[in-house]
DOBAGU-154736 format. One line per 10 residues: for each residue z negated, y negated, x of C-alpha. Coordinates in steps of 0.2 Angstrom, whole numbers, plus 5000, padded with zeros to 4 digits. Each point is the difference from the previous one (the first is absolute). Example, Ala and Ser with C-alpha at 12.3 -4.5 7.8 and 13.67 -1.06 7.14 Angstrom:
4961:5022:5062 ~ 5003:4983:5006
This chain:
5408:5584:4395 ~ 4989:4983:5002 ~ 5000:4999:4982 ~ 4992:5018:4998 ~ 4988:4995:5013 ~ 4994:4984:4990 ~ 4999:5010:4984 ~ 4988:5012:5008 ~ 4991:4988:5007 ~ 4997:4992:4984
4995:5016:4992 ~ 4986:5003:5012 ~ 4993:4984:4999 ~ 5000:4999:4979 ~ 4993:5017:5002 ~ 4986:4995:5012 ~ 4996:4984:4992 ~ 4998:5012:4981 ~ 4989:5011:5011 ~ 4989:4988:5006
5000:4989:4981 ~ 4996:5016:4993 ~ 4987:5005:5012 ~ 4993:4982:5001 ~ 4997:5001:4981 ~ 4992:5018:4998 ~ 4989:4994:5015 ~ 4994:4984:4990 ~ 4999:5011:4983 ~ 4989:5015:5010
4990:4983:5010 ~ 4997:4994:4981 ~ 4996:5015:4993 ~ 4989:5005:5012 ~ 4989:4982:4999 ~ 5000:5003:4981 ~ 4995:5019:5003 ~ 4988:4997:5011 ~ 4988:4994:4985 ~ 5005:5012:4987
4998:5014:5012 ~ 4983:4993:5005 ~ 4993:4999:4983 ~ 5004:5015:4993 ~ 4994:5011:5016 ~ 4983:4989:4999 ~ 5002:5003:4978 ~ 5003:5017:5000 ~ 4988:5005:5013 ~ 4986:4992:4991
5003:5003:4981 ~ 5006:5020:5005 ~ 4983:5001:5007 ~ 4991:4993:4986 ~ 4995:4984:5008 ~ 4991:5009:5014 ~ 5011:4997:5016 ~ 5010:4984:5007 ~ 5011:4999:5012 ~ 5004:4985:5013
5011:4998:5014 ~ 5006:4987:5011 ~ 5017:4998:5000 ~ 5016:5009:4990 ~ 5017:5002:5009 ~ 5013:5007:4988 ~ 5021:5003:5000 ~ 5007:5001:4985 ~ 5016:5007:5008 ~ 4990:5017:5005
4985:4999:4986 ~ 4987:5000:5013 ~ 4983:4990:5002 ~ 4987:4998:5013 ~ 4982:4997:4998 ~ 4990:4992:5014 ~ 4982:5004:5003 ~ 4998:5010:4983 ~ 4983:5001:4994 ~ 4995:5012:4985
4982:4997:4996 ~ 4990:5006:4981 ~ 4992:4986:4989 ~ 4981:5006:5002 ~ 4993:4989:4988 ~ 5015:5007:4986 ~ 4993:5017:5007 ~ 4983:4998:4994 ~ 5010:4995:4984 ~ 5007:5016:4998
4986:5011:5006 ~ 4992:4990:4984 ~ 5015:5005:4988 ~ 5001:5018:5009 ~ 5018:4996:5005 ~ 4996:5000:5018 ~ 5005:5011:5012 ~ 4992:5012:5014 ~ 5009:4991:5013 ~ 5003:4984:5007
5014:4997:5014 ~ 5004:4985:5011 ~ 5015:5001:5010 ~ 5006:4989:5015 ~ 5016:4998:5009 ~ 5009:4990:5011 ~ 5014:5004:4991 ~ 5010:5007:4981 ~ 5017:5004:5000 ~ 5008:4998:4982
5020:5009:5003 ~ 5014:4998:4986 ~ 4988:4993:4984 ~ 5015:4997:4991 ~ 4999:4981:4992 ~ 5012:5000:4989 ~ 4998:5015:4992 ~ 4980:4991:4998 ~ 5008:4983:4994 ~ 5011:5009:4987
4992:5018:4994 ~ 4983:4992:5005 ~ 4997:5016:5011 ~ 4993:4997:5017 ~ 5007:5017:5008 ~ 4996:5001:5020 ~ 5007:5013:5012 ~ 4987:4999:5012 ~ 4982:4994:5003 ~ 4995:5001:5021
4980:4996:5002 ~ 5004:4999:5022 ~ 4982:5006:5008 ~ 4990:4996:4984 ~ 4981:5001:5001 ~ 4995:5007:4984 ~ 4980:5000:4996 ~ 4992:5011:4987 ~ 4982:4998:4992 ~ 4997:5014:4989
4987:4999:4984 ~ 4998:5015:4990 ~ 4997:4990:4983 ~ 4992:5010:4985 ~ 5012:4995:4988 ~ 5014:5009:5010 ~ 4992:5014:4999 ~ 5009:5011:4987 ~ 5015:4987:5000 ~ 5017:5008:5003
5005:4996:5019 ~ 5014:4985:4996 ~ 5001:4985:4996 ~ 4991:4995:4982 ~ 5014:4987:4994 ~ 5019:4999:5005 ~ 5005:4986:5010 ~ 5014:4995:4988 ~ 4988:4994:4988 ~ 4997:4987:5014
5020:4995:5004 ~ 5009:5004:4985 ~ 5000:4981:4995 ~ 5009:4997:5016 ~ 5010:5016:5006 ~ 5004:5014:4991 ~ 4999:5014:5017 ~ 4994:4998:5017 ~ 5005:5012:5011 ~ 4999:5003:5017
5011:5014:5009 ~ 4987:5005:5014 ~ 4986:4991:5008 ~ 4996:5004:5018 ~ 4983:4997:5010 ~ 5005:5002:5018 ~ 4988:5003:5013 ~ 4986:4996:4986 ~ 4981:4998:5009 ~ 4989:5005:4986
4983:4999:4997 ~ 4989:5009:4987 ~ 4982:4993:4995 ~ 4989:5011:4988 ~ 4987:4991:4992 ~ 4993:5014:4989 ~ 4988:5004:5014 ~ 4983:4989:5002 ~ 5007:4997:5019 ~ 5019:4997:4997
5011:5012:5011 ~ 5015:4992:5009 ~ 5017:5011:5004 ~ 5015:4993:5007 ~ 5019:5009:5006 ~ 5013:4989:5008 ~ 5018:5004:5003 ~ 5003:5006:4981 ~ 5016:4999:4992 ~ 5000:5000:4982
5017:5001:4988 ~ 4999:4993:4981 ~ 5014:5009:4990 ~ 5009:4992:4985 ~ 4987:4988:4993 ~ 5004:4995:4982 ~ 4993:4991:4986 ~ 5008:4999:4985 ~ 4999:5002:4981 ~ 4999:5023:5004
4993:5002:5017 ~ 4981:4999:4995 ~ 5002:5015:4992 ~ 5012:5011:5009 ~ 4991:5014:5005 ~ 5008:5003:5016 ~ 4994:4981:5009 ~ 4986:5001:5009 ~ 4992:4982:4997 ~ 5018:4993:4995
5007:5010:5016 ~ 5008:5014:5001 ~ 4994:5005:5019 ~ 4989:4995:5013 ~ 5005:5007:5018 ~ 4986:4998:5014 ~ 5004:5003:5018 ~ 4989:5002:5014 ~ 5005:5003:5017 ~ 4986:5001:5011
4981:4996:4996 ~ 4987:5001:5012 ~ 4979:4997:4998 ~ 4987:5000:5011 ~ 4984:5007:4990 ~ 4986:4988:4999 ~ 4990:5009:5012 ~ 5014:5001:5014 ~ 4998:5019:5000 ~ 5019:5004:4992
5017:4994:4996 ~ 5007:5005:4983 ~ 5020:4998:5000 ~ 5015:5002:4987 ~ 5015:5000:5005 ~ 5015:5000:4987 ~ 4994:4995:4985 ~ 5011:5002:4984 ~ 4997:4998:4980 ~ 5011:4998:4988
4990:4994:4980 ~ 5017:5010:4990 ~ 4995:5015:5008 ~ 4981:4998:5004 ~ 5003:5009:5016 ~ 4992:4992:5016 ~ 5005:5010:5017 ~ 4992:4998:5015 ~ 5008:5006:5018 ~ 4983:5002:5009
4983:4996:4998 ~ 4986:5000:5014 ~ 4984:4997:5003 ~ 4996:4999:5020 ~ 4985:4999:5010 ~ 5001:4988:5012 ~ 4989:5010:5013 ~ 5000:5019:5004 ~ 4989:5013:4996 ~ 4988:4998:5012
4999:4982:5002 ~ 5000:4997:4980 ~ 4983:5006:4999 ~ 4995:4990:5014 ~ 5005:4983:4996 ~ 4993:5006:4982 ~ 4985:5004:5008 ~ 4995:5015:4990 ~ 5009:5016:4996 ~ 5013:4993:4988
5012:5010:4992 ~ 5018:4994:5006 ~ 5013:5002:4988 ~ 5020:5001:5006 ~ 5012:5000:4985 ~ 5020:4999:4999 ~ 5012:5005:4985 ~ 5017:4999:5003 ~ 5007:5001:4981 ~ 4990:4994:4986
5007:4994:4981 ~ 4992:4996:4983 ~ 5010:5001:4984 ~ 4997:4994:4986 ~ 4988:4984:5004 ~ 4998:4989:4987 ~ 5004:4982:5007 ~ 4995:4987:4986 ~ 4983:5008:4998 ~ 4997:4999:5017
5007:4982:4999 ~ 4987:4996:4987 ~ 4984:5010:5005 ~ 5002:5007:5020 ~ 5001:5017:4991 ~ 5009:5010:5007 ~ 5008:5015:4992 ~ 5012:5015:5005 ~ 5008:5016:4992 ~ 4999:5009:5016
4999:4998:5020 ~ 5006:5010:5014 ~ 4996:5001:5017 ~ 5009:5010:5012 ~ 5002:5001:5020 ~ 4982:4995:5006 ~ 4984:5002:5007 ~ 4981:4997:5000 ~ 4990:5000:5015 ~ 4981:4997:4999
4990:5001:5016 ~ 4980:4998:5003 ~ 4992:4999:5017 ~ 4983:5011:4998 ~ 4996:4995:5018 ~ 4995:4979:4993 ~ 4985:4997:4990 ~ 5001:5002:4981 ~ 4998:4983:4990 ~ 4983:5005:4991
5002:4986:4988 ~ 5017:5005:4995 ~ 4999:5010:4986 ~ 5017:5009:4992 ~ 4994:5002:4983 ~ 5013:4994:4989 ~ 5014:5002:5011 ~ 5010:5016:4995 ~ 5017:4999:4999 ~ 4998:4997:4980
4987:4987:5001 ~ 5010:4989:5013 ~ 5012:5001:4984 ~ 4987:4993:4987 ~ 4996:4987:5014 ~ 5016:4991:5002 ~ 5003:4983:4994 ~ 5017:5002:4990 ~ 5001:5010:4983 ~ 5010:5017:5007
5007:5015:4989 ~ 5014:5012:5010 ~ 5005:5014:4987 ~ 5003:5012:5013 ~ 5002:4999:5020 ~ 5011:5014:5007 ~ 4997:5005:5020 ~ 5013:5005:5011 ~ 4996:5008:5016 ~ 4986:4989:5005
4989:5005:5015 ~ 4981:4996:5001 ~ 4987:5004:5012 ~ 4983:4996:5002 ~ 4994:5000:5020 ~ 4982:4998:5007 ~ 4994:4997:5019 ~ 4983:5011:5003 ~ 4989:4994:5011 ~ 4994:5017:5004
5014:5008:5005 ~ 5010:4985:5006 ~ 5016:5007:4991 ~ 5011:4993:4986 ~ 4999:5011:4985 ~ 5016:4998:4986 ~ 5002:5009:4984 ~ 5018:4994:4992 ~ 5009:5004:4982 ~ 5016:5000:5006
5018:4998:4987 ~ 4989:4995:4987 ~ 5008:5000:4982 ~ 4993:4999:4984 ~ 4996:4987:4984 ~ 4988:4989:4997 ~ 4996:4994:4981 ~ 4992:4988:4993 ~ 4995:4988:5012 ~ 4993:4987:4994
4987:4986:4998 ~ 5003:4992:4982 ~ 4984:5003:4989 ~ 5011:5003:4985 ~ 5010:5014:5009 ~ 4984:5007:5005 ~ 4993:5001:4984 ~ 5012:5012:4993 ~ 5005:5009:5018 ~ 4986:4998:5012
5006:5016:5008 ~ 5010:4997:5017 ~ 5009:5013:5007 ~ 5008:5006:5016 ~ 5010:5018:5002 ~ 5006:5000:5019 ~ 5006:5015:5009 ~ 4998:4999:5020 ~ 4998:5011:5017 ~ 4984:4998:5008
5003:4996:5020 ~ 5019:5004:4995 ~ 4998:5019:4997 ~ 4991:5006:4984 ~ 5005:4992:4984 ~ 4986:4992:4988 ~ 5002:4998:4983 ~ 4985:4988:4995 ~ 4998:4990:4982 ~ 4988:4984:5000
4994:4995:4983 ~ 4991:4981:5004 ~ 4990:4993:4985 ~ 5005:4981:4998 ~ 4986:4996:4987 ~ 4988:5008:5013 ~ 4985:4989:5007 ~ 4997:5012:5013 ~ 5017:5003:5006 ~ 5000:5018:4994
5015:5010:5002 ~ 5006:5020:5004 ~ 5007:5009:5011 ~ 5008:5016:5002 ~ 5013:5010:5008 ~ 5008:5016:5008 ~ 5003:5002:5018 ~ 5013:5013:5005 ~ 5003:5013:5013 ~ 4999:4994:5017
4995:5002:5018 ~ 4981:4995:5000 ~ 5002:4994:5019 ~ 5010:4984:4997 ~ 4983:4994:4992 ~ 4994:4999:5020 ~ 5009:4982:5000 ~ 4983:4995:4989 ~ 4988:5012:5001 ~ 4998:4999:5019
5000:4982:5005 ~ 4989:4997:4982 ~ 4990:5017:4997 ~ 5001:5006:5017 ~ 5005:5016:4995 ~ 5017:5012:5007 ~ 5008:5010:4990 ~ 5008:5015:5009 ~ 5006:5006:4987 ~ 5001:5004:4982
5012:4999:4986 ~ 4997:4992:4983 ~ 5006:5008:4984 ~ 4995:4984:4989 ~ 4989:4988:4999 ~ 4995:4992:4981 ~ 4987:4987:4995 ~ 4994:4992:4985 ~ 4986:4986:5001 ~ 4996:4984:4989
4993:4985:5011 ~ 4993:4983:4996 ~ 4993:4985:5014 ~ 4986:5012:5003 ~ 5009:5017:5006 ~ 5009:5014:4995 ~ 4995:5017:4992 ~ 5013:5013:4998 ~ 5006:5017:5006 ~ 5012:5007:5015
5005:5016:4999 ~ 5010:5006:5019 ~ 5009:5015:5001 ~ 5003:5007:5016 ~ 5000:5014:5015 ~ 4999:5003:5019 ~ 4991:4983:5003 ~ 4991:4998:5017 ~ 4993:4981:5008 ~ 4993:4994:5016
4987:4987:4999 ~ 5002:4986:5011 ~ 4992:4988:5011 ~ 5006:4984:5010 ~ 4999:5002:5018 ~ 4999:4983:5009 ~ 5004:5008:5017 ~ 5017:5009:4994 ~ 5005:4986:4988 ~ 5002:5010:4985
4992:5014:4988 ~ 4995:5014:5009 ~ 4993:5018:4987 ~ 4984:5003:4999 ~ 5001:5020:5004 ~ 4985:5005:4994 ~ 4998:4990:4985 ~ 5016:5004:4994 ~ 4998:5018:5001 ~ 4986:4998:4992
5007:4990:4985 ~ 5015:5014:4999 ~ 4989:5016:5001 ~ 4984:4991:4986 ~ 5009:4986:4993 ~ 5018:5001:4997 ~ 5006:5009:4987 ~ 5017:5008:5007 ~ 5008:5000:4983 ~ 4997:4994:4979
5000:5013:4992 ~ 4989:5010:5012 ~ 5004:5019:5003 ~ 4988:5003:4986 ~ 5013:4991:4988 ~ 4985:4985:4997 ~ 5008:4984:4998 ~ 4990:4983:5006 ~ 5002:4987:4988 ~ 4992:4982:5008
4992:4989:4991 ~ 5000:4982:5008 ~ 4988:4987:4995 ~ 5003:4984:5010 ~ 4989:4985:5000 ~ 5013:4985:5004 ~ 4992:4989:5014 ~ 5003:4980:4995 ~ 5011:4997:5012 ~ 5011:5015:5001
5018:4998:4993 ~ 5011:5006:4989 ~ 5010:5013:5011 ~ 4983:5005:5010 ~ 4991:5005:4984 ~ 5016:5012:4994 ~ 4999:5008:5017 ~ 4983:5000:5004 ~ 4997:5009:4984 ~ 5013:5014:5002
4995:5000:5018 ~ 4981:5007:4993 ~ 5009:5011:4987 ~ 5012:5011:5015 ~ 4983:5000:5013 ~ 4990:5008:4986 ~ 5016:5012:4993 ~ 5000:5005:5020 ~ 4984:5002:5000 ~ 4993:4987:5009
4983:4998:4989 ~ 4985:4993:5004 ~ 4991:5018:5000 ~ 5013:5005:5013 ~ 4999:4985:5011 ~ 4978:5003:4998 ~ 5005:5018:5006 ~ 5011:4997:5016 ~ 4989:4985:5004 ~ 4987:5015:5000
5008:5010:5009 ~ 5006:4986:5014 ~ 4983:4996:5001 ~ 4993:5020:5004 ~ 5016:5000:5012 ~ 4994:4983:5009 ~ 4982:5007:5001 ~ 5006:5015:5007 ~ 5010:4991:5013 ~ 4987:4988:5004
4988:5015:5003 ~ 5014:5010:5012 ~ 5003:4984:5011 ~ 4978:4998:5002 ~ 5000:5017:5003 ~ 5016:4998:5013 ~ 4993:4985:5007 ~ 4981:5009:5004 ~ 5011:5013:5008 ~ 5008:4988:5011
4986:4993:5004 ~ 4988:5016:5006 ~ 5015:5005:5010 ~ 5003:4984:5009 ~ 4979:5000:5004 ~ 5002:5017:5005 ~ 5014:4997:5012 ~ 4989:4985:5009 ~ 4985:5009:5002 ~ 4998:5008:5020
5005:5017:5001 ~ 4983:5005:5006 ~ 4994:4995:4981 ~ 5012:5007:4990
């Protein structure tokens, strides 16, 4: 029994003493392959970085950490910064690029780089690249020579290693929590944009002998994911907060999704006006669900272009409200600011195939002074396409037609089928306009035109409404034929006393009985087609001129004309003559009675 004790004693202590030789002597091989790494590994991340990129960018760090055991390296304080003078040297052989990067971090993370398989098949194959909190700045430089160049690279990088390595490959290369920072010199005052907490994933980067010319790499890639969780800005002029949230594209696909977009006004609507100081229009946007396909990555990469087969938009609303009650801005002027000609203005190169809505409300609210009421006219679940938007001058040449085809419901009850037509080549803004209105109850347009025209409708009921103008900057001239029968309004006043509108009995049996026509067509089967010519004041905008000039087309259709509003002011005028002569010859009545009542009997 001793015997098998001591023999297992033994055992234990040869096997322990192996372990620890053995362990003792992979730990000075890994020590000594790592000090002899260290070098190789330094050389070739600081070779390859700078002959891949044709001389143009170096790279410099502090201190390398690597285990050999694992195949993992670590950069301190990693730096990657362009050569500006080799730059101008390739602007000079028109070999240079539209962009130029410089990249910071605290620290890169290189995981399983594999050094034996780089010491014998002189293949330096990483698993994975990790850029912690990088700080990547941009500067952008639309150069001539780029102009008609395919968006990729103009020479494959292996021309630059293939002396050293025969494939450099890199499984993925993450940019966590990237800060980025965008810098557009093509403008004479350079614009500056920056995004922070960006997370950006590298797929499958290879450079060999093939993968310059495999179709299906974008830049030696073959994807780009970006994520975006949350992105928040203030507007320069602290009126709104524009906010994404749940930002995703994938470079395979070409599909960017994004969970909600808003734009908010950081005041309400009757104190945005105020702290704007003039009668602003405030505008509340949110999309719940928006997605482009087909985007075209490497050529915005190369020339801020940015390119899409189609976009959707679904789940939303726009809001825009005006207080009428606050001074207008006489200086402002809004030529130039239709919907199409904000397009022309922006500072990126856009071109969106075809942009599909999805039950998107939108209203358009004023404050009137007169009546002290808020008046609202919405387009409520509207759907519909728009093609064509664009603001490329290449695009336009050939299609400088923009379209939009949208089917609503006016304040949420009769539907509108209306078709813009928005000239893109235009000087003058011009575009068209036209539409049908169907059946519906003619009151549920009290919600504007009481607070706005101060008119009641008591009641009526529309058959259809259709209208077809062509407008520019300076107005709109078209028609607006309205169909309908057993219309009857009340005209309104405010009345301080009561608080609210109050009718104004006489007047509005007046308009009814010489104004109004009751019905289109009339008993006598005649039809009243209104022509509408509008003279656009400067500073009226883009949903005020649409309404304004149908506005004019249903008062004249109703037949409020000014040959009928000359008549009833006529006759208003007889009836206040008439009036004031009955109350003088009431109040001399008064007055002889109440002498004759204080004269003494004896002289009556």
């Amino acid at each position: 029994m001793p015997d098998k004790k001591k023999y297992r004693y033994k055992f234990i202590k040869w096997s322990v003493g192996i372990f620890l030789i053995l362990a003792t002597i992979l730990a000075s091989i890994a020590w000594y392959l790592n000090i002899k790494s260290r070098p190789l590994l330094t050389t070739q991340i600081k070779t390859l970085l700078y002959k891949s990129t044709d001389s143009l960018y170096t790279i410099s760090f502090t201190k390398v950490s690597t285990n050999i055991l694992t195949g993992s390296a670590t950069l301190q304080n990693v730096k990657i910064t362009p050569d500006t003078n080799r730059y101008k040297a390739l602007i000079a052989l028109k070999r240079a690029p539209n962009n130029l990067y410089t990249v910071s971090l605290k620290k890169l993370v290189v995981k399983h780089f594999h050094p034996l398989t780089m010491y014998r098949e002189h293949k330096l194959q990483i698993e994975e690249v990790l850029f912690d909190k990088p700080e990547v700045l941009m500067v952008n430089r639309q150069l001539d020579f780029n102009e008609n160049r395919a968006p990729k690279l103009i020479k494959s990088p292996y021309a630059f290693i293939s002396k050293s390595l025969k494939e450099f490959s890199i499984n993925s290369i993450l940019f966590k929590d990237a800060s980025f920072k965008y810098i557009n010199k093509n403008v004479a005052k350079p614009t500056v944009f920056s995004i922070d907490d960006l997370n950006i994933t590298l797929v499958d980067l290879l450079v060999d002998s093939t993968s310059f010319d495999d179709p299906t790499r974008i830049y030696l890639l073959k994807d780009v994911v970006i994520n975006l969780k949350d992105y928040n800005y203030a507007t320069p002029d602290k009126m709104y907060n524009i906010k994404l949230n749940k930002l995703d594209f994938r470079a395979s696909t070409g599909r960017l999704r994004i969970n909600k977009f808003a734009l908010e006004p950081l005041y309400d609507e009757m104190k945005f006006g105020q702290v704007a100081r003039y009668a602003r229009d405030r505008f509340d946007i949110l999309m719940n669900d928006i997605s482009l396909n087909g985007i075209n990555l490497p050529l915005y990469i190369s020339k801020q272009e940015l390119r899409a087969k189609e976009m959707a938009i679904a789940n939303g609303f726009v809001a825009v409200f005006n207080n009428n009650s606050l001074p207008k801005r006489e200086k402002e002027s809004r030529i130039g600011k239709f919907p199409h000609q904000l397009l022309q203005k922006l500072g990126a190169p856009i071109l969106v195939d075809k942009i599909q809505l999805k039950d998107v409300d939108i209203s358009y609210a004023i404050y009137n002074k007169e009546s002290q009421q808020r008046g609202k006219i919405s387009f409520e679940h509207t759907s519909g396409i728009i093609s064509n938007a664009t603001n490329i001058d290449k695009v336009k040449v050939i299609s400088p037609i923009m379209e939009a085809n949208l089917s609503t419901y006016l304040l949420g009850q009769g539907k509108l089928d209306i078709d813009f037509k928005f000239n893109l080549a235009a000087n003058s803004g011009d575009f068209s306009y036209k539409g049908v209105l169907q059946n519906f109850n003619a009151r549920v347009l009290n919600q504007i035109t009481k607070p706005l025209g101060l008119v009641r409708i008591n009641r009526g009921n529309v058959d259809n409404l259709k209208f077809n103008f062509k407008a520019d900057d300076f107005g709109a001239k078209g028609t607006v034929d309205f169909s309908y029968f057993d219309l009857s309004v009340a005209l309104m006043k405010n009345d301080p006393e009561k608080d609210h509108l109050v009718k104004r009995g006489l007047i509005s049996f007046l308009a009814n009985a010489l104004i109004i026509n009751s019905e289109n067509p009339g008993p006598d089967g005649k039809f009243v087609s209104a022509t509408v010519n509008y003279e656009r004041p400067q500073n009226t905008s883009f949903f005020s001129m649409i309404w304004k000039s149908l506005f004019i087309g249903i008062k004249h259709s109703v037949g409020i004309t000014e040959e009928k509003q000359n008549e009833m002011r006529e006759h208003i005028a007889k009836f206040k003559a008439m009036k004031t002569s009955h109350q003088l010859r009431k109040k001399r009545r008064l007055e002889r009675r109440q002498q004759k009542e204080n004269q003494p009997k004896n002289e009556r």
